[in-house]
C-alpha positions as CSV (number, residue, x, y, z in Angstrom):
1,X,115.7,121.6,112.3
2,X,115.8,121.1,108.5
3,X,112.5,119.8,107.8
4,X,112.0,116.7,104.9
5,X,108.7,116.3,103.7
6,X,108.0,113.0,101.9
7,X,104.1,113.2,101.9
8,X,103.6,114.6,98.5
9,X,100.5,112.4,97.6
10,X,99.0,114.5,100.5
11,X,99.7,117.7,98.8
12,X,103.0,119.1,97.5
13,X,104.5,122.7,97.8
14,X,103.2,125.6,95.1
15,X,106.3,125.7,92.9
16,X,107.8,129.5,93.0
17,X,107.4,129.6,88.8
18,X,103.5,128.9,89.8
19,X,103.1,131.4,91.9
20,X,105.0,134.1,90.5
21,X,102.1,133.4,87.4
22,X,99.2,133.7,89.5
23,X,100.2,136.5,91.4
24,X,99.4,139.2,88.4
25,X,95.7,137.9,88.8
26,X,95.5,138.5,92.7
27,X,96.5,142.4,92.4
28,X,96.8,144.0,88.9
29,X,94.8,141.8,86.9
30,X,91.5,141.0,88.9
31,X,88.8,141.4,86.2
32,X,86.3,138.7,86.1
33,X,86.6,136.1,83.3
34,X,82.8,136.7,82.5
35,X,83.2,140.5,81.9
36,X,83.6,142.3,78.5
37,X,85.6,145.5,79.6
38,X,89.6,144.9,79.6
39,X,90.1,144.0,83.0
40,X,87.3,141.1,82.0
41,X,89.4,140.4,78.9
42,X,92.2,140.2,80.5
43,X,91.2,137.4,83.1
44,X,89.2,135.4,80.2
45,X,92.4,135.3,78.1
46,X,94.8,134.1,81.0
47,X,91.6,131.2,81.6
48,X,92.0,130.7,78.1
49,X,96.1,129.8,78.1
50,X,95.8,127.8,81.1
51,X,92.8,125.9,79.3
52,X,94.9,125.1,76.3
53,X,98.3,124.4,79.0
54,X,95.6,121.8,80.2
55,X,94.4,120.2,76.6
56,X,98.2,120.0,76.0
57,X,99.0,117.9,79.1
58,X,96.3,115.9,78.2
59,X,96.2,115.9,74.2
60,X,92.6,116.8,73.8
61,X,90.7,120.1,72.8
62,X,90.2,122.8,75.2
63,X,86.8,123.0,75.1
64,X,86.5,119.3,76.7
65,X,89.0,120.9,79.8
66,X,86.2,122.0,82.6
67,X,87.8,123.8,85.9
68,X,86.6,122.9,89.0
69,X,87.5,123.2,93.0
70,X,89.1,120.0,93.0
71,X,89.6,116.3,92.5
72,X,86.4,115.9,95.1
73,X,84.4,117.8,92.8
74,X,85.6,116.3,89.7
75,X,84.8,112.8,90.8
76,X,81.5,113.8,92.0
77,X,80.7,115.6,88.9
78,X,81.7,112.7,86.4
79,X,79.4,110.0,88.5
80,X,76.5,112.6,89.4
81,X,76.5,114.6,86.0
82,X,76.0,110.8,84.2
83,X,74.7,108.7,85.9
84,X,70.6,108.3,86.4
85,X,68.0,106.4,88.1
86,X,67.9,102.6,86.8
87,X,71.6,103.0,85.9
88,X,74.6,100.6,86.6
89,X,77.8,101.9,88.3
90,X,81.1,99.7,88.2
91,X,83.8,100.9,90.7
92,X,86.4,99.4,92.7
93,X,87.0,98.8,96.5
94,X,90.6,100.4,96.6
95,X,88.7,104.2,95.0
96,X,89.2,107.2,96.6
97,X,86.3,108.4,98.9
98,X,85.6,110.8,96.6
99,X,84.3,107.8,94.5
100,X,83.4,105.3,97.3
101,X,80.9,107.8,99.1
102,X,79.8,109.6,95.6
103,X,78.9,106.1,94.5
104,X,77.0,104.9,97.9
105,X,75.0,108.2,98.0
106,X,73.9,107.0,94.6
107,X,72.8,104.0,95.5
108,X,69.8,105.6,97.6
109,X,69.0,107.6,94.2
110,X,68.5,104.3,92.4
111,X,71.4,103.3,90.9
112,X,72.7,99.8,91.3
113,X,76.6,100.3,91.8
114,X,79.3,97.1,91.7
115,X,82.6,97.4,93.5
116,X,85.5,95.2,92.0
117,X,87.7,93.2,94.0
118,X,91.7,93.5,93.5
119,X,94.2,91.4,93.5
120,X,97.0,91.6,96.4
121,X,99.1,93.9,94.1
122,X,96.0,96.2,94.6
123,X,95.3,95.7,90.5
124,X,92.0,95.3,88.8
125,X,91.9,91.9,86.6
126,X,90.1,92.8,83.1
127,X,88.4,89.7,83.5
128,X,86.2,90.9,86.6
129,X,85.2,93.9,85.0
130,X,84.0,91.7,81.9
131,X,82.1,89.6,84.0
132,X,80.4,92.7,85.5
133,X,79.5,94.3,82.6
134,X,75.7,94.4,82.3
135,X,72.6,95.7,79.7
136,X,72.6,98.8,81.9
137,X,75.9,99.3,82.9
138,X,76.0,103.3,82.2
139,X,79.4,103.9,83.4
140,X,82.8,102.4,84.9
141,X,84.9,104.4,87.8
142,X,88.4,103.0,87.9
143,X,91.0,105.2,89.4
144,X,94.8,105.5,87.5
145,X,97.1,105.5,90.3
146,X,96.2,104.4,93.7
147,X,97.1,107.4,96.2
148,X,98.5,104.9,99.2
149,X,100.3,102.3,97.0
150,X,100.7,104.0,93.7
151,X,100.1,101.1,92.2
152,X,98.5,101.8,88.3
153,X,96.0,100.5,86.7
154,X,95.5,98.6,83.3
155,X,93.6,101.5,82.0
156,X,93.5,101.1,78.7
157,X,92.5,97.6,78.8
158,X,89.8,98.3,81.6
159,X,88.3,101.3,79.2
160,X,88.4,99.5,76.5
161,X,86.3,96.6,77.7
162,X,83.9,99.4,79.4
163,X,83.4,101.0,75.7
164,X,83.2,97.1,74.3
165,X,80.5,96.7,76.8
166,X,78.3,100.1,75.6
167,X,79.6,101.9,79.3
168,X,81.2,105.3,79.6
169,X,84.7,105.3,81.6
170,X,85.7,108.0,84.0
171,X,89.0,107.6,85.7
172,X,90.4,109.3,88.7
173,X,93.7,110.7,87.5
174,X,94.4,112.8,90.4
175,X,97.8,110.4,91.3
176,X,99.0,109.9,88.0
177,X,98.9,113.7,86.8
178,X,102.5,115.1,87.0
179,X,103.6,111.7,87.5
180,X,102.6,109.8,84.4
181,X,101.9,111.3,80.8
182,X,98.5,111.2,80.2
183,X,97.2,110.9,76.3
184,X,93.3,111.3,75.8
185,X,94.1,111.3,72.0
186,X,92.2,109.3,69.6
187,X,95.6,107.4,68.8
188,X,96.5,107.7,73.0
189,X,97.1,105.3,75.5
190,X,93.8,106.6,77.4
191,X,92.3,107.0,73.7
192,X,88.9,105.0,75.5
193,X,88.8,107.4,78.8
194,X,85.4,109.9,79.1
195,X,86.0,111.3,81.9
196,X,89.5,112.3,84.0
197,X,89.9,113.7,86.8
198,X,92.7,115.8,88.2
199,X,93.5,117.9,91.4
200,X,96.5,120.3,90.9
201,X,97.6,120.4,94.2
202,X,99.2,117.2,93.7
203,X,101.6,118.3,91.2
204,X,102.4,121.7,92.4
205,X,99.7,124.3,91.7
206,X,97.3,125.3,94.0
207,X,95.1,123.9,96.5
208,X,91.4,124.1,95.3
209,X,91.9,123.8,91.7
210,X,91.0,120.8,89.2
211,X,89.6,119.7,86.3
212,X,87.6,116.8,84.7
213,X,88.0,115.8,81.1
214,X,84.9,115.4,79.3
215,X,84.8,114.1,75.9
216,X,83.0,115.9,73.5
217,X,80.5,113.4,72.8
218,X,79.4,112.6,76.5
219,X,76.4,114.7,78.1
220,X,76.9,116.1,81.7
221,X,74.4,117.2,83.8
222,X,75.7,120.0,86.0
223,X,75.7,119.9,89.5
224,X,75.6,123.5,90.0
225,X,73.2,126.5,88.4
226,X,73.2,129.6,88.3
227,X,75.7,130.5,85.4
228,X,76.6,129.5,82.0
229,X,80.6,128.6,83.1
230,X,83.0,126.3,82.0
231,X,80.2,125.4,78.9
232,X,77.1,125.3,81.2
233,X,78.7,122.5,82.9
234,X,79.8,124.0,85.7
235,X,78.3,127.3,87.2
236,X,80.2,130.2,89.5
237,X,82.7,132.7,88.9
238,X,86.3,131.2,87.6
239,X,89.0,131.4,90.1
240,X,91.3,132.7,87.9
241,X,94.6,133.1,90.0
242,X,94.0,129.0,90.8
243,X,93.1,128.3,87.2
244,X,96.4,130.2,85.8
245,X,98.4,128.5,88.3
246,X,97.1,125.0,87.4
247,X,98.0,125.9,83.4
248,X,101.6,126.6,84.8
249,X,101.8,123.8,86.7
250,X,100.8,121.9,83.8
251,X,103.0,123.3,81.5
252,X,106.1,122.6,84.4
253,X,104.6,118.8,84.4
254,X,105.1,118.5,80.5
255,X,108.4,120.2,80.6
256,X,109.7,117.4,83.8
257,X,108.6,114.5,81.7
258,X,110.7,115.9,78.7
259,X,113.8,116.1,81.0
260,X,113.5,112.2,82.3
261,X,111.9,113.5,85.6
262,X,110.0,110.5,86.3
263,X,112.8,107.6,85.8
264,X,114.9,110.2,88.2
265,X,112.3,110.2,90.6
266,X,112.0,106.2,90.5
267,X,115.6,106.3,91.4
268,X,115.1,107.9,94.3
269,X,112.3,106.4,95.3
270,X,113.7,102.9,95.0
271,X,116.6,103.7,96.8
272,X,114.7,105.2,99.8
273,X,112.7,101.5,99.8
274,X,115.9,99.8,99.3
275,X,117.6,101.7,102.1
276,X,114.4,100.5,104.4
277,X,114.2,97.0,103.9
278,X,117.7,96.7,103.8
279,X,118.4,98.2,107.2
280,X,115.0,97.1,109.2
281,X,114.1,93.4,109.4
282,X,110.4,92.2,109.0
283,X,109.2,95.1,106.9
284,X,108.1,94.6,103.7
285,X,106.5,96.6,100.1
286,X,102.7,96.6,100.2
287,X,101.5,95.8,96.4
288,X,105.3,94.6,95.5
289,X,105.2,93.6,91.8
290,X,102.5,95.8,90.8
291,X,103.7,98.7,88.4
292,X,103.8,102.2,90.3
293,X,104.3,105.9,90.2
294,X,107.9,107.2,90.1
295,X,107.3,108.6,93.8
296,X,104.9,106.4,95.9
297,X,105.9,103.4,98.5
298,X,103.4,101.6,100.9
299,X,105.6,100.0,103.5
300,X,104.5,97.8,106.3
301,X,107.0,97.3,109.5
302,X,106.1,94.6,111.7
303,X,105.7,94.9,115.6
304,X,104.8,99.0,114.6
305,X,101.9,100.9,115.3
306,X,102.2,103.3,112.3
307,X,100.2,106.3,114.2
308,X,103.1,106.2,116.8
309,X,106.2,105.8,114.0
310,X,104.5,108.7,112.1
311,X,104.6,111.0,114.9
312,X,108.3,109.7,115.9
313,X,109.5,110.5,112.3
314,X,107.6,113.5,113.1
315,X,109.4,114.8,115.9
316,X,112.9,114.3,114.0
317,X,111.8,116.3,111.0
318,X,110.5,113.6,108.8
319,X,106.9,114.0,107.2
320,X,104.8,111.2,106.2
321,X,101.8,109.7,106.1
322,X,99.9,106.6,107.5
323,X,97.8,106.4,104.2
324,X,95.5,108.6,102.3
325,X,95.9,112.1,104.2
326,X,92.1,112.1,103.8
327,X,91.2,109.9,106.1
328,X,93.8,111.0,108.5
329,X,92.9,109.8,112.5
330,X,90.6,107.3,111.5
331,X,90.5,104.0,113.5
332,X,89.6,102.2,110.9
333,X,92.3,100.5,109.0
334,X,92.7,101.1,105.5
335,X,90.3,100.6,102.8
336,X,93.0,100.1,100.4
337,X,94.7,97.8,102.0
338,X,92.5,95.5,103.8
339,X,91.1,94.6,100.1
340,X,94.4,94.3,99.0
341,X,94.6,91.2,101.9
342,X,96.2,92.8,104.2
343,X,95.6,91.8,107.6
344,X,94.2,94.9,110.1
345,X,97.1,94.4,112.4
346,X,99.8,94.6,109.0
347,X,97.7,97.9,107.7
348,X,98.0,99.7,111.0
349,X,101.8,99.1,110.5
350,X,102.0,100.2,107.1
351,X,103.5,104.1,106.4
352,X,103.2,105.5,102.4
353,X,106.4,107.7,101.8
354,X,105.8,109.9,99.1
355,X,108.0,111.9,97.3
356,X,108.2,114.7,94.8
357,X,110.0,116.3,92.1
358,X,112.0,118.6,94.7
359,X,112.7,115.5,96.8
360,X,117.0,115.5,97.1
361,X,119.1,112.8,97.4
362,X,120.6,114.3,100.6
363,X,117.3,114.0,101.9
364,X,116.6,110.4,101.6
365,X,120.0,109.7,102.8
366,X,119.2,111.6,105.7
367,X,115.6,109.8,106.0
368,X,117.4,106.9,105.9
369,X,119.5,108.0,109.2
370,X,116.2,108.4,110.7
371,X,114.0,105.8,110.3
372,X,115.9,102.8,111.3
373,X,116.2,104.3,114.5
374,X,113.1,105.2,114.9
375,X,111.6,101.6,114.3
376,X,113.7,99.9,116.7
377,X,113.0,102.6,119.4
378,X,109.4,101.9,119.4
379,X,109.8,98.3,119.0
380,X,112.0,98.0,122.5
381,X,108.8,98.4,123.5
382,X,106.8,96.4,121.8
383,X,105.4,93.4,123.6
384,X,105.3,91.5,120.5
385,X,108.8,91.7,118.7
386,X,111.8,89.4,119.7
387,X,110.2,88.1,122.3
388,X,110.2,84.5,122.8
389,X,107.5,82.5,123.1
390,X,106.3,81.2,126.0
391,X,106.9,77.5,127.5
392,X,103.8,75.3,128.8
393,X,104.3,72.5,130.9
């Protein structure tokens, strides 16, 4: 069976040109960065071009580019490394737990922390965060790209009133990096951004690799000791293979952008979502009018249980994903969606497709084979769906 994977804000495959530019740094080259002999030298020059690989994605120095184990750690290390006793937190209620649990273990440090409502397109209105701006308000967490809707956020509007307002603004980029240019330049669309975050197993490097943005003006306190790394802002060895294979990665991203990847990627995307609710009645786009990622769509199909559809696309070769992969087998429904307005019943009938740059055409057609069938397989036996109701006398 010819597998299709359409789970790529889960995690998507290391491209080959990736790999083939970290391998060098597993065998030959395995010097550590910090060292001053050759084999040191060598490891601390290959951080070095990956560092400014980075800055260019992101159109900002290299020295504001720190590497770190993930978008987890990044998000923890923005809110942690600024924030401080008797300081206010504004977040949303659609974040990442990354965010959501960072910023509730924070609470029991002292801080007072703020979660934003959204609208039903899952979007953030300026005017909330205005309203809960306050004389303490240190800094504002508002993630990009939502990973089960892909929805996107007014960013520069929502760090521009955090700046207005006297707050730093860290967002969670993790969604939006491969998928949307992102400009931290002076003259940029993110030109009022702090802190970013970024996780490069979501646009083809490896697993355990990220990096937050810091701007050079803003002070972080490090979470770890016990090394002057990364600028004494975050201590332990470099893992240079990872960090060489998120530079490529980032230099592949810059390169797909140039060629019109994202508007091919819509195209697909669209006519996956197209094929869906074309072909299954009573389904329907979770956070429809909002603007999204090229890749991302949260769909909802009535009369479904969403764990059981998952593991019947499974079966047939399809993979997807009931939400964020994170949370995977919880009972709960989602987070995201429930704050969206979602009923619990509609969540737990909602799948996110995915896709990525090495998604085919042949592929969705094929998806598009196997879904339909799926869905009205599972809802034969339904006791909810087409049946009539039922006559008192």
């Amino acid at each position: 069976m010819q597998r299709i994977y359409m789970d790529a804000n889960a995690t998507t495959p290391l491209l080959p040109e990736v790999f083939e530019a970290m391998r060098p740094f597993y065998l030959e080259h395995y010097g550590n960065a910090s060292s001053i002999h050759q084999q040191g030298q060598q490891a601390r020059t290959a951080v070095d071009r990956a560092r400014e690989a980075v800055a260019g994605m992101l159109h900002c120095r290299p020295a504001e580019v720190v590497f770190t184990s993930g978008g987890t750690e990044s998000d923890n290390l923005a809110l942690f490394g600024v924030l401080a006793p008797g300081d206010h937190l504004i977040t949303t209620s659609i974040e990442h737990h990354a965010v959501l649990h960072a910023a509730q273990s924070l609470t029991s440090r002292g801080v007072e922390v703020t979660f934003l409502p959204v609208t039903p397109q899952g979007l953030v209105e300026p005017a909330e965060l205005l309203t809960a701006l306050k004389p303490n308000t240190r800094l504002v967490s508002i993630m990009y790209a939502n990973n089960e809707t892909g929805a996107i956020q007014p960013i520069d509007a929502l760090a521009g009133i955090a700046h207005a307002g006297g707050a730093l603004f860290h967002t969670d980029a993790v969604q939006a990096g491969g998928k949307l240019p992102l400009d931290v330049s002076p003259h940029g669309f993110l030109k009022d951004v702090d802190l970013l975050t970024l996780s490069g197993h979501k646009f083809h490097a490896p697993k355990g690799t990220g990096i937050l943005y810091v701007r050079r003006s803003v002070q972080l306190s490090p979470m770890f000791h016990g090394g002057a790394h990364e600028r004494q802002r975050r201590a332990g060895t470099e893992n240079v293979p990872g960090i060489v294979g998120f530079g490529k990665a980032a230099e592949l991203a810059t390169e797909w952008f140039r060629a019109d990847g994202p508007a091919k990627l819509a195209a697909l995307r669209d006519r996956l979502e197209q094929g869906i609710l074309s072909q299954i009645p009573e389904t329907g786009v979770n956070g429809v009018g909002a603007p999204r990622v090229a890749n991302t769509t949260s769909i909802h199909f009535d009369h479904v249980e969403a764990e059981a559809l998952l593991i019947a696309l499974d079966l047939k070769g399809l993979s997807v994903s009931g939400g964020s992969a994170c949370q995977s087998g919880a009972s709960e429904p989602s987070h995201v969606l429930t704050a969206m307005g979602l009923s619990a019943t509609r969540a737990r009938a909602t799948l996110r497709f995915s896709l990525s740059k090495l998604t085919t055409e042949a592929e969705v057609d094929e998806a598009l084979r196997i879904i339909p069938a799926a869905v009205a397989h599972l809802r034969e036996l339904s006791p909810t769906y087409g049946k009539p109701a039922e006559v008192t006398a």
